[in-house]
MIFI-342592 format. One record per residue: residue in one letter; x, y, z of N, C-alpha, C, O in turn. Coordinates in steps of 0.001 Angstrom, whole numbers, plus 524288, in hexadecimal, padded with zeros to 5 digits. Layout:
N
AXYZXYZXYZXYZ;...
end
This chain:
142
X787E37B7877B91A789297BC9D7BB3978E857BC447BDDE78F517B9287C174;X7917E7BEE97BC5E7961D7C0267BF11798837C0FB7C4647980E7C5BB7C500;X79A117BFAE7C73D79B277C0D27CD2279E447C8737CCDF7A1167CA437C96D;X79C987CAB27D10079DF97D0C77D24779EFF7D1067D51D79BD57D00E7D89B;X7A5D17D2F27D6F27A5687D4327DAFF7A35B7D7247DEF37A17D7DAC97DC6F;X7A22F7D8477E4B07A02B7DBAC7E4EC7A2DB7E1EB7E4C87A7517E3527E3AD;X79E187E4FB7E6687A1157EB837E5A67A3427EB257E9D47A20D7E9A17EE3B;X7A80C7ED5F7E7257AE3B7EF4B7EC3B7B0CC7EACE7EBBC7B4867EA317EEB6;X7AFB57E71F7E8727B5137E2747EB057B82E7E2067E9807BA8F7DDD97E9C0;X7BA167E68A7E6D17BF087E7AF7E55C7C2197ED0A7E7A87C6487EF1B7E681;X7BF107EDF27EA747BFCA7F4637ECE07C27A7F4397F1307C4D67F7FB7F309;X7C2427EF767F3367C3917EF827F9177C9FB7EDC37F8B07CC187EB287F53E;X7CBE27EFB67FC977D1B77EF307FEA17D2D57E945801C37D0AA7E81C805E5;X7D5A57E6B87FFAE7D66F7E2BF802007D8957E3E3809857DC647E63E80B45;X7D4797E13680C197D6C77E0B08109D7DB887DF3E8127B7DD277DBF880F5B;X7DF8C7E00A816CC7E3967DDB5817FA7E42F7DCEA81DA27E6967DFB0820BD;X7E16D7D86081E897E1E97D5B3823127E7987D31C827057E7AB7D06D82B02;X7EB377D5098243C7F08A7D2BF826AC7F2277CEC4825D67F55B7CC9E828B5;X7EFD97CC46820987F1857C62C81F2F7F1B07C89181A0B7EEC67CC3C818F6;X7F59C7C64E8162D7F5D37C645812D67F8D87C98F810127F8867C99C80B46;X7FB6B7CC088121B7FC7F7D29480EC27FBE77D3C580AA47F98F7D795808E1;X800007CD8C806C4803377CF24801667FDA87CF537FF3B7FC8F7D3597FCD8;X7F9667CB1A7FFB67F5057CAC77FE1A7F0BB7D0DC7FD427EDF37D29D7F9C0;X7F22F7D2658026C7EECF7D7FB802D57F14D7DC398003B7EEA57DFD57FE7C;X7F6C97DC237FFBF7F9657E1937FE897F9527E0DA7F8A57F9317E51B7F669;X7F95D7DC307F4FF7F72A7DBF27EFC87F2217DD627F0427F0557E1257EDDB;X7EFC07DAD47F30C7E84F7DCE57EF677E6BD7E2C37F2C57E2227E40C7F245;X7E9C67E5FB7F5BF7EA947EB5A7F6D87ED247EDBA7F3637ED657F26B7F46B;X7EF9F7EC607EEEC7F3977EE507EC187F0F07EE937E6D27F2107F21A7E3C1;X7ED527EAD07E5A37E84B7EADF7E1977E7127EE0E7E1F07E8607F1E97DF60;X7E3057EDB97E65F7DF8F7F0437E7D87DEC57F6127E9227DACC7F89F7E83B;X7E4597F82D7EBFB7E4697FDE67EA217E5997FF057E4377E3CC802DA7E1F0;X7E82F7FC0A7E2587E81C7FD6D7DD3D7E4AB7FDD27D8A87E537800267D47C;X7E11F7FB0D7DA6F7DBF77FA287D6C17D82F7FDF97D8B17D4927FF717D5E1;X7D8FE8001C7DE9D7D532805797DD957D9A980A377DB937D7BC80DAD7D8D9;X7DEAC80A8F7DC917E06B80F5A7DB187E74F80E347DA107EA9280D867DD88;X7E84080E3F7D41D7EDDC80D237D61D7F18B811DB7D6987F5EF811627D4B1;X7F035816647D8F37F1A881B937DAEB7F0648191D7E09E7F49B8187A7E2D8;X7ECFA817CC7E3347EE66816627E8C17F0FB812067E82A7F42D8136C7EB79;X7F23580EC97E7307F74D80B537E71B7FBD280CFC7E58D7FF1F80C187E8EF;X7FCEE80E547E3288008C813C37E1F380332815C67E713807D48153C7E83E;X7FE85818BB7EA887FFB181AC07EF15800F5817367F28D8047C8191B7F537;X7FFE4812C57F40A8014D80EB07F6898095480E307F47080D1B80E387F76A;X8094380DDC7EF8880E9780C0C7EEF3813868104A7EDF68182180F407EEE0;X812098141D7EC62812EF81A367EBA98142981DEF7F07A81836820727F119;X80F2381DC07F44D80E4B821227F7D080C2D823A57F85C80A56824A07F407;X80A34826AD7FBAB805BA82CA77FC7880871831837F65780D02832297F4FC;X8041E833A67F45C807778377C7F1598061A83E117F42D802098401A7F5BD;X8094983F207F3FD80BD7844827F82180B418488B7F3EE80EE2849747F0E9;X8063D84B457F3A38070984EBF7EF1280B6D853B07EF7480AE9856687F363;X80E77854BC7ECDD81431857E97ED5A8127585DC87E94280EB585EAA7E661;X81683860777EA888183C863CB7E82E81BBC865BF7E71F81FA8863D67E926;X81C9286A257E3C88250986A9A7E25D8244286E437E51F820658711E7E551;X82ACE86E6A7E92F82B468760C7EEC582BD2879BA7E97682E528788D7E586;X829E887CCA7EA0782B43881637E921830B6882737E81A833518820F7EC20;X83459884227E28783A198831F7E19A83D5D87FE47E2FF8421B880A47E2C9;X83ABA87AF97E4F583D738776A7E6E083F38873727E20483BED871457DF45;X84390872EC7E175842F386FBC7DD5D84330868A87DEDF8460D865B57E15D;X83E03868467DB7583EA18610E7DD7D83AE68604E7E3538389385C777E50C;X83B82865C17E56683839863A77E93E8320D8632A7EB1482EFB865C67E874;X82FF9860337EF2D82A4885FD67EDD7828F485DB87F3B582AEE85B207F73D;X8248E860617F27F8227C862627F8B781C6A860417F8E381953860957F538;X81B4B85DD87FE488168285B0A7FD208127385EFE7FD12813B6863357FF05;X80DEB85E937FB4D809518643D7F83780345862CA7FD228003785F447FE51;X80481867DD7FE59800F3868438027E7FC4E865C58002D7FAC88656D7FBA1;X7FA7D864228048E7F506860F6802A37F02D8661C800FA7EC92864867FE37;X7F0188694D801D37EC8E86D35801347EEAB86E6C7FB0E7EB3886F967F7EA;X7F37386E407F9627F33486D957F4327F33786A6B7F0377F3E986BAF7EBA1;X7F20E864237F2B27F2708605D7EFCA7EE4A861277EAA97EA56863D87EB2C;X7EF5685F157E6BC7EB8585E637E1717E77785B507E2537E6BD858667E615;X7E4E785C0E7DECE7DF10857657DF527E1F3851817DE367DFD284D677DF8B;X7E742851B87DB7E7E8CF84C947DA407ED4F84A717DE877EE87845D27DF11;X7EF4C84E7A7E12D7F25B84DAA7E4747EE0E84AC17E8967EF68846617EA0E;X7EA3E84C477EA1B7E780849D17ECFC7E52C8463B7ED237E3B08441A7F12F;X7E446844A77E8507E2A483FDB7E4797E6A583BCD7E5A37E550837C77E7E8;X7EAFE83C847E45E7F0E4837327E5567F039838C87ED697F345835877EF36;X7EF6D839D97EF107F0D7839A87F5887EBF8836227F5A47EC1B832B97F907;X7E825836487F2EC7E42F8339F7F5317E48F82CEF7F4F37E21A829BD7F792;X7E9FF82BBE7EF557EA85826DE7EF907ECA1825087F6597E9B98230F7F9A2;X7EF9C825B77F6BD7F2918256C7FD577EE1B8231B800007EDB581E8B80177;X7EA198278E8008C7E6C7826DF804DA7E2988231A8030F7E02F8212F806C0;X7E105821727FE257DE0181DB97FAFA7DFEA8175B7FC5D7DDA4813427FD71;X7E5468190C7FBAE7E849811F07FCB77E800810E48037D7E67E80CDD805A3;X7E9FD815F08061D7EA66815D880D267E3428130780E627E21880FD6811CA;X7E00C8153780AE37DB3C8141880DC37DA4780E7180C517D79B80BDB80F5F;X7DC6480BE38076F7DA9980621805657DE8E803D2808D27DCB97FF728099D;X7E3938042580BBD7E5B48028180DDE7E33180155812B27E3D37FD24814F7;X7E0A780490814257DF088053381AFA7D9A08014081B867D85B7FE5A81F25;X7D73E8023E816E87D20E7FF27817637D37D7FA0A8155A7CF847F76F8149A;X7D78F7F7B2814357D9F77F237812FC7DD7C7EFB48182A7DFD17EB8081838;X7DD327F29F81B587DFB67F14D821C57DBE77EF97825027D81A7F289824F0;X7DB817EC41827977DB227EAAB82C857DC037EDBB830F17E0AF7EEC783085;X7DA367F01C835767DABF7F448839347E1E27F28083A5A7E58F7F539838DF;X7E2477EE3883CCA7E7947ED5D83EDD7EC7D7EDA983B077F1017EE1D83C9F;X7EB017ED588359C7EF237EEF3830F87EF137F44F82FB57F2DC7F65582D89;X7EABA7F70A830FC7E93C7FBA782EE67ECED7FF6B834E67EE3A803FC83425;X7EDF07FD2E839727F04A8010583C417F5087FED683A4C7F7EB8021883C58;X7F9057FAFA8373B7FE357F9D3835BF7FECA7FEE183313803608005383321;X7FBE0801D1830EB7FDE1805FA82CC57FB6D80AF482C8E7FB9480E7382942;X7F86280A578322D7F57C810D88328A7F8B2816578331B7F7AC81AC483185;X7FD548141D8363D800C18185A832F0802558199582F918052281D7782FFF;X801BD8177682A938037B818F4825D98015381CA4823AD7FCA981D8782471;X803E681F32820E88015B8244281F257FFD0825D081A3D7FD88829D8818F0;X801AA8214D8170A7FFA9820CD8116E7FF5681A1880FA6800D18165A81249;X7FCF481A0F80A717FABF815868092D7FFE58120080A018008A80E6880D22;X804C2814EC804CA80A15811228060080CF580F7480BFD80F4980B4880C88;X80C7E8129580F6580DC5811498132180C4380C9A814F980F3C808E4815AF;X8044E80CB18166180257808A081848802008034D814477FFC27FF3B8157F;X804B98044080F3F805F27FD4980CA780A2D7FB2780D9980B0A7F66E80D4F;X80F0B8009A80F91813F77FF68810938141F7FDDC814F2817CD7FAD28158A;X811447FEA681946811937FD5281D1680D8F7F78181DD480EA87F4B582195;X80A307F64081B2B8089F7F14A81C2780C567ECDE8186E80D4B7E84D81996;X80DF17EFA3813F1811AA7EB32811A7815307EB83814A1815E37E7018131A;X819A47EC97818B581C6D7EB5081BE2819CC7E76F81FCE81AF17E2CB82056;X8163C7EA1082255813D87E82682687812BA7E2DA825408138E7DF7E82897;X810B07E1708203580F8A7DC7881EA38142B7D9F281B6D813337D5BB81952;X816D37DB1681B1A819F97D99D815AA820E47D96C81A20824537D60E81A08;X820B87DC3381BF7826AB7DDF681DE3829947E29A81B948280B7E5928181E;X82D8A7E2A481DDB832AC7E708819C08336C7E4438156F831107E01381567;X8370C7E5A58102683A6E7E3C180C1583D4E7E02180F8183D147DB6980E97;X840C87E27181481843157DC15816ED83F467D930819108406B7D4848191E;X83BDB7DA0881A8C837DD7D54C81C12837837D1B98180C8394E7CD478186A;X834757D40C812BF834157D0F280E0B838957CED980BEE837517CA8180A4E;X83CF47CF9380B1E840B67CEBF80AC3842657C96F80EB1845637C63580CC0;X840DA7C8C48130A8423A7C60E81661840B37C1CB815C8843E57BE458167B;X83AAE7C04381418838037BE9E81533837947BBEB80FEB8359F7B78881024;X8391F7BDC380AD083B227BB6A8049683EE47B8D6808AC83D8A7B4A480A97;X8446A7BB8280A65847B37B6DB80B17846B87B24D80DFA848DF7AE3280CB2;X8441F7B27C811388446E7AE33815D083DEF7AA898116D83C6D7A68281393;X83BCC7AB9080DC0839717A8A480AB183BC47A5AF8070483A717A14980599;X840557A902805138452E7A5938006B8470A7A18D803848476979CE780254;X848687A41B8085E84D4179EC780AD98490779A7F80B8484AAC795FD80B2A;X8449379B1080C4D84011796A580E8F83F647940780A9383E5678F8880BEA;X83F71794788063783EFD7924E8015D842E978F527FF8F842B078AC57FE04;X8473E792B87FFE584D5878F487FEA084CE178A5C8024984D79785BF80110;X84BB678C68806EB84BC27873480AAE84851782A08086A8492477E138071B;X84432785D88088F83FE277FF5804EC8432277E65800E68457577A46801C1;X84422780EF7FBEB8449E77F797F7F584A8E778807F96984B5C7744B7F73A;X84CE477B627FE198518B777677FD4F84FE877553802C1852CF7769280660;X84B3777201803FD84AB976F03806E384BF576F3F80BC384D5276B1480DBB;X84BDF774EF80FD184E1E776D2813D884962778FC8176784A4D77B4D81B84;X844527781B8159783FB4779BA817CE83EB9776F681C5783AC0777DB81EE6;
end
C-alpha cells in the first residue's frame, strides 16, 4: 500500500518564522501559485483598480465606482485580497505587524523582501563585499 499524504498537506502556506527568507519566499511563491496563478499575478502586478473611459475624454480613465463594478471586475479584486489573506496567515504576530500597514498583497511582499532582503543597494552591497571576500581567498589574503 502506498504512503498518502494527509488531507491539506498541500494546502497550507508555508510559515515564516524570521529565519530563512530566501527559503520561505520560494515555497510562498509555489504555493500561491499552485492555488491561483491570478493571485500571484496580484502579488507581482498589483491590486487591479477596475477603470473606466471619462466621458469625451480622450485616453482618459477614471476609476469605476464600486457600485458599478462587473461580476468580473469583482472577481480580479478578489485576487488582491486572496494573496493579502495567504500572506497574513503565513506571518508570525511580530512579522505580521512589519506590514499591517500595507494595503495590498504587493505592498506587503515588497515590504518584507526589503525588510528581509535590503534595497537593490543593500543587495548590491553585499554581492560586492562577497566578490572581494573571495578574491581575497582565492589569492591567499584570508
Amino acid at each position: 500500500m502506498a504512503n498518502k499524504e494527509p488531507n491539506g498537506a498541500y494546502n497550507r502556506a508555508p510559515i515564516f518564522d524570521r529565519e530563512n527568507y530566501d527559503h520561505w519566499k520560494e515555497c510562498m511563491s509555489v504555493h500561491i501559485q499552485s492555488v491561483d496563478m491570478d493571485v500571484w499575478d496580484a502579488i507581482v502586478n498589483g491590486w487591479f483598480q477596475p477603470q473606466i473611459a471619462a466621458n469625451g475624454e480622450d485616453g482618459v480613465v477614471l476609476d469605476k465606482p464600486k457600485s458599478d463594478w462587473s461580476d468580473d471586475d469583482k472577481h480580479k479584486v478578489q485576487y488582491d485580497l486572496k494573496a493579502r489573506n495567504i500572506l497574513i496567515s503565513s506571518l508570525r504576530v511580530n512579522e505580521y505587524h512589519s506590514v499591517s500597514h500595507c494595503k495590498t498583497a504587493k505592498y506587503m511582499f515588497d515590504a518584507l523582501e526589503t525588510l528581509h532582503e535590503g534595497t537593490d543597494e543593500v543587495k548590491l552591497s553585499k554581492v560586492n563585499t562577497h566578490v572581494q571576500q573571495y578574491e581575497l581567498f582565492l589569492h591567499g589574503r584570508w
